[in-house]
C-alpha positions as a Markdown table, in Angstrom:
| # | Residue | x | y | z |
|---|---|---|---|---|
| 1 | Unk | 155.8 | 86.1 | 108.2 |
| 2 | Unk | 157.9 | 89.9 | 108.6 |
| 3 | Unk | 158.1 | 90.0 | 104.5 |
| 4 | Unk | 153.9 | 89.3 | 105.0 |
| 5 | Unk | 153.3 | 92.0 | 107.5 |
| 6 | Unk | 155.8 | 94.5 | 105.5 |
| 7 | Unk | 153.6 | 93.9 | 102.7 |
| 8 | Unk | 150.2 | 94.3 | 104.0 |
| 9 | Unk | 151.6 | 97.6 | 105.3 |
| 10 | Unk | 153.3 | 99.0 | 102.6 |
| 11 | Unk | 149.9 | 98.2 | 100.0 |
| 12 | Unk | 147.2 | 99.2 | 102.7 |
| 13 | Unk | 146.2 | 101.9 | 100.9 |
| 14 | Unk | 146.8 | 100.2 | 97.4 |
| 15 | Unk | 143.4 | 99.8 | 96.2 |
| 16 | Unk | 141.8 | 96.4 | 94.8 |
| 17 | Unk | 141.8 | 94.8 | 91.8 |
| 18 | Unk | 138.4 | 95.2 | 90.7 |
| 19 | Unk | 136.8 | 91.8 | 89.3 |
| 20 | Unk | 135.8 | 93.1 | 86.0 |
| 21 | Unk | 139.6 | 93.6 | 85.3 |
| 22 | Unk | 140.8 | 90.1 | 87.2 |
| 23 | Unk | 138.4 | 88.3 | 85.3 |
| 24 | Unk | 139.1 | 89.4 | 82.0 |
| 25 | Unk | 143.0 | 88.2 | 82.8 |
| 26 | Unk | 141.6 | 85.0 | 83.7 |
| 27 | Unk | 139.8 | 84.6 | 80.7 |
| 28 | Unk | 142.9 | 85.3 | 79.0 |
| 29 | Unk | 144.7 | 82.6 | 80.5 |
| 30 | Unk | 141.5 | 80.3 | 80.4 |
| 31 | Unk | 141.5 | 80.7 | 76.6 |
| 32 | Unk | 145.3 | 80.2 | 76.4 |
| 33 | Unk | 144.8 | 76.7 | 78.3 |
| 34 | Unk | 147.7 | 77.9 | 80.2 |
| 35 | Unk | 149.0 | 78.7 | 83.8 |
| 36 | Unk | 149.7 | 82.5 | 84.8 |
| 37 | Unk | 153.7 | 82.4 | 86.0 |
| 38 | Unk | 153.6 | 83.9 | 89.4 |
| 39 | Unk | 152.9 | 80.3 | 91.1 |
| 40 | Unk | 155.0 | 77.1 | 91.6 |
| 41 | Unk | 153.9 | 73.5 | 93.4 |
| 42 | Unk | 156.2 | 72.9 | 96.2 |
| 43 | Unk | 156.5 | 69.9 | 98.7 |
| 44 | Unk | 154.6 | 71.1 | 101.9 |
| 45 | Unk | 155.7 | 68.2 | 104.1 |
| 46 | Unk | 155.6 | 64.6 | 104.2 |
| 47 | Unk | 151.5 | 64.8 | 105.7 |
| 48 | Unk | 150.2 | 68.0 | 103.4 |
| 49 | Unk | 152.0 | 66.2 | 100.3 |
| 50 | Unk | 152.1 | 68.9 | 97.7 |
| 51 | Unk | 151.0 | 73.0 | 97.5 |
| 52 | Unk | 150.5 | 76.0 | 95.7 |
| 53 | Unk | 153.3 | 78.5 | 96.5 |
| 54 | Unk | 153.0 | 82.3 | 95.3 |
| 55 | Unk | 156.5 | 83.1 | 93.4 |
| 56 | Unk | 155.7 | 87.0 | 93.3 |
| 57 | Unk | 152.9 | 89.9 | 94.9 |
| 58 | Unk | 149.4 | 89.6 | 94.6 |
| 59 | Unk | 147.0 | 92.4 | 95.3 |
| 60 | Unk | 143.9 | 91.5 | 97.1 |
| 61 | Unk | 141.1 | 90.5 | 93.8 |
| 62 | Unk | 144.4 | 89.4 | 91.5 |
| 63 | Unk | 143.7 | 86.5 | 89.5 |
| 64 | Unk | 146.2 | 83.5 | 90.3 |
| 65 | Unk | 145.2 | 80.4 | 88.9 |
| 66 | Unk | 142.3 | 78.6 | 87.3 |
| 67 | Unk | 141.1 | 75.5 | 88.6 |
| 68 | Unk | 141.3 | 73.9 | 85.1 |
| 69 | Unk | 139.8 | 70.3 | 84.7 |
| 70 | Unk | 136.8 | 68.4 | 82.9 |
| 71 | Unk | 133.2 | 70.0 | 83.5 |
| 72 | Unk | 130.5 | 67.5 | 83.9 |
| 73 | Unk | 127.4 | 67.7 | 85.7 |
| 74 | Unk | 127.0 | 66.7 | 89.4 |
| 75 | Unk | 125.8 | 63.5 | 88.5 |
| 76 | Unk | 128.2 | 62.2 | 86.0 |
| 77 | Unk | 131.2 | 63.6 | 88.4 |
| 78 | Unk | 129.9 | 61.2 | 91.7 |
| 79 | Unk | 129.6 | 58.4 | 88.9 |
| 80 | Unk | 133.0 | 59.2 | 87.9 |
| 81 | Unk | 134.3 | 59.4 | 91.2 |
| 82 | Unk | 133.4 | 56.2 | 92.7 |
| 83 | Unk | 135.8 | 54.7 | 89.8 |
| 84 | Unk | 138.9 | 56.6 | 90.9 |
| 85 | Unk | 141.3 | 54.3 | 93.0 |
| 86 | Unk | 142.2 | 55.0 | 96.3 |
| 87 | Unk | 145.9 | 55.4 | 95.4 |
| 88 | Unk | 145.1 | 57.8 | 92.7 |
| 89 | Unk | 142.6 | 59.7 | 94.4 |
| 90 | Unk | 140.4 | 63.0 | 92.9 |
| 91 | Unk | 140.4 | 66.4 | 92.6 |
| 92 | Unk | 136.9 | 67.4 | 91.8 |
| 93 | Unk | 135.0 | 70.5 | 92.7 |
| 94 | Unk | 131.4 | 70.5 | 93.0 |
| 95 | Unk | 129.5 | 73.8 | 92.7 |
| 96 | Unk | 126.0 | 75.1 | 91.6 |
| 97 | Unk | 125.9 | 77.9 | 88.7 |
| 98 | Unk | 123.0 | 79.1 | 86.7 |
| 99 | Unk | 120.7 | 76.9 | 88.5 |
| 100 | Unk | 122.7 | 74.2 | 87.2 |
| 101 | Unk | 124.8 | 71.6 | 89.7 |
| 102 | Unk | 128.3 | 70.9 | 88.0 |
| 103 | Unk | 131.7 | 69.4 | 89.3 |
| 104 | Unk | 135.2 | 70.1 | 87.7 |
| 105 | Unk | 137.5 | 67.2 | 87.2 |
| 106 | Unk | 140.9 | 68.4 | 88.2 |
| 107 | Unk | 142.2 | 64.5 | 88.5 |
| 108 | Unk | 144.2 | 64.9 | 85.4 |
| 109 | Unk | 145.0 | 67.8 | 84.7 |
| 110 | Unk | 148.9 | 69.5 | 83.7 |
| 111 | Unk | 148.0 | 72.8 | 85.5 |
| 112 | Unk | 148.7 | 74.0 | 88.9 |
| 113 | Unk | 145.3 | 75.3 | 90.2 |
| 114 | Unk | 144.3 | 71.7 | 91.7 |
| 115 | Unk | 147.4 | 71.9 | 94.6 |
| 116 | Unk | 146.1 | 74.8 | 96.4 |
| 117 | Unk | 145.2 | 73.4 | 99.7 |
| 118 | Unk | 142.4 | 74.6 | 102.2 |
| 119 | Unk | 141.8 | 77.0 | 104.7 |
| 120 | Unk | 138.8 | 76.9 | 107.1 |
| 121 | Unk | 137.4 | 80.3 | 107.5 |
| 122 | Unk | 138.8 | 82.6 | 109.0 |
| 123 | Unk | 142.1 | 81.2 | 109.5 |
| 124 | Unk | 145.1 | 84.0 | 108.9 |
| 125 | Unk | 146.7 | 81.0 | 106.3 |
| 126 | Unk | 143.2 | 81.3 | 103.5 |
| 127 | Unk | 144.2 | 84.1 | 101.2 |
| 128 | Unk | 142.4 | 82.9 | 98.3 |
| 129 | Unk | 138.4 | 82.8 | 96.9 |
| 130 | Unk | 137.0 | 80.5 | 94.4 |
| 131 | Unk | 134.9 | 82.6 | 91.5 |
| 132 | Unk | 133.4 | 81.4 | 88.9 |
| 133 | Unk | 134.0 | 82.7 | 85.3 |
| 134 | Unk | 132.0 | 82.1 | 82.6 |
| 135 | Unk | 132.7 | 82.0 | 79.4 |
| 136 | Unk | 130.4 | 80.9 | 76.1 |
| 137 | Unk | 127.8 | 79.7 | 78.1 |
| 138 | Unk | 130.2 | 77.5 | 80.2 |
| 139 | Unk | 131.5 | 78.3 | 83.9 |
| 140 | Unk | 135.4 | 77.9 | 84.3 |
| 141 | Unk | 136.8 | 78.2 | 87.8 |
| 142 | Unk | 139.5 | 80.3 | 89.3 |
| 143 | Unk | 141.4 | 81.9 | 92.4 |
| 144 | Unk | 141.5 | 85.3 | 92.8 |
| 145 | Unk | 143.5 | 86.8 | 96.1 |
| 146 | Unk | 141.2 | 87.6 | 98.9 |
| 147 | Unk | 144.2 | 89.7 | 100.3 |
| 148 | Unk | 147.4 | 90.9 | 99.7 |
| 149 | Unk | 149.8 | 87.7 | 99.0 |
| 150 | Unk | 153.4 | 87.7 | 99.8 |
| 151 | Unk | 156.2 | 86.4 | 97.8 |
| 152 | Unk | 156.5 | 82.5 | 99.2 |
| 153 | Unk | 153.2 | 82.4 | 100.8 |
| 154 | Unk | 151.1 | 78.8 | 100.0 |
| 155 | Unk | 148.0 | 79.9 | 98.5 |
| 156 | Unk | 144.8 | 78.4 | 100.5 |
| 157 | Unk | 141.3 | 78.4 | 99.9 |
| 158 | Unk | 138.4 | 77.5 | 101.6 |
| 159 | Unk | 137.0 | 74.1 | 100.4 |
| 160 | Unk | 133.5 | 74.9 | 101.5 |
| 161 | Unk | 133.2 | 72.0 | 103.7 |
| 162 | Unk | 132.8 | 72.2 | 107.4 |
| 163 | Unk | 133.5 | 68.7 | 108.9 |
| 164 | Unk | 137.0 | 67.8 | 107.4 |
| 165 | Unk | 139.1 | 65.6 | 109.4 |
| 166 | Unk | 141.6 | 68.0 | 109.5 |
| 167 | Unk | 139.8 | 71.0 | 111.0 |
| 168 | Unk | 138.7 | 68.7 | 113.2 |
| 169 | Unk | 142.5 | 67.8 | 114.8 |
| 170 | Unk | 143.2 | 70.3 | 117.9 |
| 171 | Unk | 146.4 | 71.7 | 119.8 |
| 172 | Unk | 147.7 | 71.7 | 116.4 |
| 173 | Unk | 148.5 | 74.6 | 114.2 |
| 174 | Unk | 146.0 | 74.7 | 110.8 |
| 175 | Unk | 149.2 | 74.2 | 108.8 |
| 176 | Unk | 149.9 | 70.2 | 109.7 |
| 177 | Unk | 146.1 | 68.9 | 108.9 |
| 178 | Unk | 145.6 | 71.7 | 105.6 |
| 179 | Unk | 144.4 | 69.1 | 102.3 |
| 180 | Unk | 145.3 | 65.6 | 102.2 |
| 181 | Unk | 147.5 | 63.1 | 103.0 |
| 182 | Unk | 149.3 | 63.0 | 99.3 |
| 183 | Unk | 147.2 | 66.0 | 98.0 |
| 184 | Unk | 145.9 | 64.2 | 95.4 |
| 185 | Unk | 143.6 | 61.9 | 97.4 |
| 186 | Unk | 140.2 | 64.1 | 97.6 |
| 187 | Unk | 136.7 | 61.9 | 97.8 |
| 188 | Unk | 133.5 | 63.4 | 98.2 |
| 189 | Unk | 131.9 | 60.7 | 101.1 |
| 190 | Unk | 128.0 | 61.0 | 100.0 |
| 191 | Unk | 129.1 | 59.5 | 96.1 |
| 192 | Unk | 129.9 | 56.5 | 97.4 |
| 193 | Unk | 127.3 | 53.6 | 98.0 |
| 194 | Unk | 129.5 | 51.3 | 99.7 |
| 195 | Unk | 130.3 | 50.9 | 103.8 |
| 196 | Unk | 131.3 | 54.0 | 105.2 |
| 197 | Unk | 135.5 | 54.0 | 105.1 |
| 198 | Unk | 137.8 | 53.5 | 107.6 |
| 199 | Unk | 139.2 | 56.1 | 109.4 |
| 200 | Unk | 142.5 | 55.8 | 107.7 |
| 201 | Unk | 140.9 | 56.2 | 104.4 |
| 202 | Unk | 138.1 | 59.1 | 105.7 |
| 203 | Unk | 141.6 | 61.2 | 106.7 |
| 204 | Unk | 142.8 | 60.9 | 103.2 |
| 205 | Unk | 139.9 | 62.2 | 101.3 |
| 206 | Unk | 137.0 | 64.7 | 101.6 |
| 207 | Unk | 134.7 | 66.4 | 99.1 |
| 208 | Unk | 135.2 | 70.2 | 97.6 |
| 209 | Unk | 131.8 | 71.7 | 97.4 |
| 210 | Unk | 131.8 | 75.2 | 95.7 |
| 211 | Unk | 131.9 | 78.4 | 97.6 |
| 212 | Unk | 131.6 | 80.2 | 94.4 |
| 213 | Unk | 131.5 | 83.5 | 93.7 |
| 214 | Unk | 130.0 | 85.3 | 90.8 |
């Protein structure tokens, strides 16, 4: 945390990135179907499962990573989900753009942007915003840095959700109950038509629903 607090006082006065510039970086990488190297996926701990580590500075508005996965409409996404086993899990992202209600598929995807774990807001640990970026008529997701990011900080976001079991857990720092148990177990509760889950099960997945910025 000392190499976090040098840096937000050495780039106080460093400027933003504005979004115009970010987001033509992000197309960049978009188009490339690649990661931007600055980030690596590290073992949290045995609860968290996996997370999104920054491996150099970010200035606040720098594009990180895109949330790269298949783009399907709201519908077709809760249809999909239901079919996911419980051992696999999901990482799908539901958000609204251009009057239209989308979800991106992160489930199988080779890039990194579907490990960055959440961050209820206002908690000192979220450092990261969803935006979205179009592109040929299409929205593509990515994070941008909402502050200043310090070499070996987890990159966080927040999920959009209120009510997730973790934020719920108290006398417990935000850290232990952040994403998942196994990362890759995410479920959004109102696709399903069967029983409500057990609580095991409810602790292991949740629903992303976009905060998404234009």
């Amino acid at each position: 945390m000392a190499g976090t607090r040098e840096l937000r006082s050495s780039r106080r006065n460093e400027r933003a990135i504005p979004f115009d510039v970010a987001k033509e970086e992000a197309l960049r990488y978009i188009t490339l179907g690649k990661d931007k190297p600055g980030c690596s996926v590290k073992q949290v701990d045995h609860l968290i499962g996996k997370g999104l580590y920054a491996e150099k500075e970010y200035r606040e508005g720098e594009f990180i990573v895109e949330y790269s996965g298949d783009l399907l409409l709201r519908k077709d996404g809760l249809e999909r989900e239901i079919f996911y086993p419980l051992e696999k899990g999901s990482y799908i992202y539901f958000f609204a753009w251009d009057s239209t209600k989308y979800c991106l598929d992160a489930t199988n995807s080779k890039q990194q942007g579907r490990y960055a774990n959440d961050a209820a807001p206002g908690d000192v640990l979220q450092n990261a915003v969803m935006r979205c970026v179009p592109n040929n008529g299409l929205p593509n997701l990515a994070l941008f840095a909402s502050r200043n990011i310090g070499v070996g900080e987890e990159v966080r976001y927040d999920y959009g959700v209120k009510d997730l079991p973790w934020r719920k857990q108290i006398e417990r720092p935000p850290v232990v109950f952040v994403e998942k148990i196994e990362r890759s177990l995410v479920w959004q509760q109102t696709s399903c038509s069967s029983p409500p889950p057990e609580d095991s099960r409810e602790m292991q997945r949740t629903e992303r629903v976009g905060h998404v910025w234009v």
